[in-house]
N, C-alpha and C positions, 0 to 999 in steps of 0.2 A: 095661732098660739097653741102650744102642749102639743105640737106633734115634730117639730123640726130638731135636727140633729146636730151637736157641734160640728159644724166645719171653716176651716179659717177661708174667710171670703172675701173678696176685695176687688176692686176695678173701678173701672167709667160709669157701666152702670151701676152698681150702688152709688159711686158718688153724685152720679143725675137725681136718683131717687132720693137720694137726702136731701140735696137742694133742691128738687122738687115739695120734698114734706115743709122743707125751711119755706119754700114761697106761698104753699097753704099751710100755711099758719098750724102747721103739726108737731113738726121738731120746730125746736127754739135754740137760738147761740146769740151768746152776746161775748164780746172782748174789750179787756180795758186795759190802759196803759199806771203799770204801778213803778214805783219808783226804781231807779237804775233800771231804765229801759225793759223791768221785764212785762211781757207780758202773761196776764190770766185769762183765761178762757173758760165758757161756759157753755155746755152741748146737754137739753135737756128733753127730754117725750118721746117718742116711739121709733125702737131701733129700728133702722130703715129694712134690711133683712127679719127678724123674727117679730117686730112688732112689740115686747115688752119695753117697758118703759128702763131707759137710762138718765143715767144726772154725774156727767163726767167734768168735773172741775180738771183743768191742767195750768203748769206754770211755765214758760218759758223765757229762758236767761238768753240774752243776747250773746252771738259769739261774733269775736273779731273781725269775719269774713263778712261779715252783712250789716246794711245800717240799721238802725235803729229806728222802726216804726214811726210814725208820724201821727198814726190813727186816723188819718183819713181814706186811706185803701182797706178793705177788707184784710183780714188775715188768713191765710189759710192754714189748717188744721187738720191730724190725722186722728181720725176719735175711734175709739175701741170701744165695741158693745162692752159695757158692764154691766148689762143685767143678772139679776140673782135669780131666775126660772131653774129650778132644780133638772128638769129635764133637758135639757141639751147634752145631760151628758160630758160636757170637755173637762178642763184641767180642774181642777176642784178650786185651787188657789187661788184662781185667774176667773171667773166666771164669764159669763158672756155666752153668747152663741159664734163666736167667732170672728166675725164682720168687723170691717177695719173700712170706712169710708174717709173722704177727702170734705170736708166744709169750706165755707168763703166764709168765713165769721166776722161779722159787722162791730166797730168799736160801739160801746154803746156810754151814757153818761157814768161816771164813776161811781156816780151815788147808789146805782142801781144795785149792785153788791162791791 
C-alpha cells in the first residue's frame, strides 16, 4: 500500500486473485434476492490489486433477456476498487486504484443485511 499508481486493471488474474482472497477468508461477498427479482450484492475487505480496503454495495434489476435468479447458483459480479487512498492518483470522482475484478458471489440469508 502508498506506493501503486491509478491504472484501469482487469483480467483472469485478478479475478483468480479475488476468488482466491474470497476462499481465504480475506475479501467477503454476500448476495440476496430482494423483491422484483432484484438483486443486492455485497463485496467487502482488501482490493485484490492495491490491498486497501473496499465496501461496494450494488443493485441489480433484472432485464427481460435473462431469468430471474433462483439464489441457489452463485452470482457473478463485476466490482470496482472504491477505495478512498489519496494516492493512486486517478479520477478524483471515481476513486479506486483502478481494478475491476469478476466474483462468484454466494446468496447468503436475507437477514444478514
Amino acid at each position: 500500500m502508498g506506493s501503486l499508481s491509478y491504472a484501469r486493471t482487469s483480467g483472469t488474474a485478478l479475478d483468480f486473485k479475488a476468488a482466491d482472497m474470497m476462499r481465504d477468508d480475506l475479501l467477503h461477498a454476500r448476495a440476496r434476492l430482494a423483491p422484483n427479482d432484484v438483486v443486492v450484492t455485497h463485496v467487502w475487505g482488501p482490493c485484490p490489486r492495491c490491498k486497501d480496503p473496499i465496501d461496494v454495495l450494488q443493485a441489480f434489476h433484472p432485464n427481460g433477456d435473462e431469468p430471474a435468479p433462483d439464489g441457489a447458483a452463485p452470482y457473478p459480479v463485476d466490482v470496482a476498487c472504491d477505495c478512498a487512498a489519496p494516492w493512486h492518483g486517478g479520477a478524483s470522482d471515481m476513486g479506486g486504484c483502478g481494478a475491476t475484478f469478476r466474483l462468484e458471489v454466494p446468496f447468503s440469508d436475507p437477514s444478514l443485511f
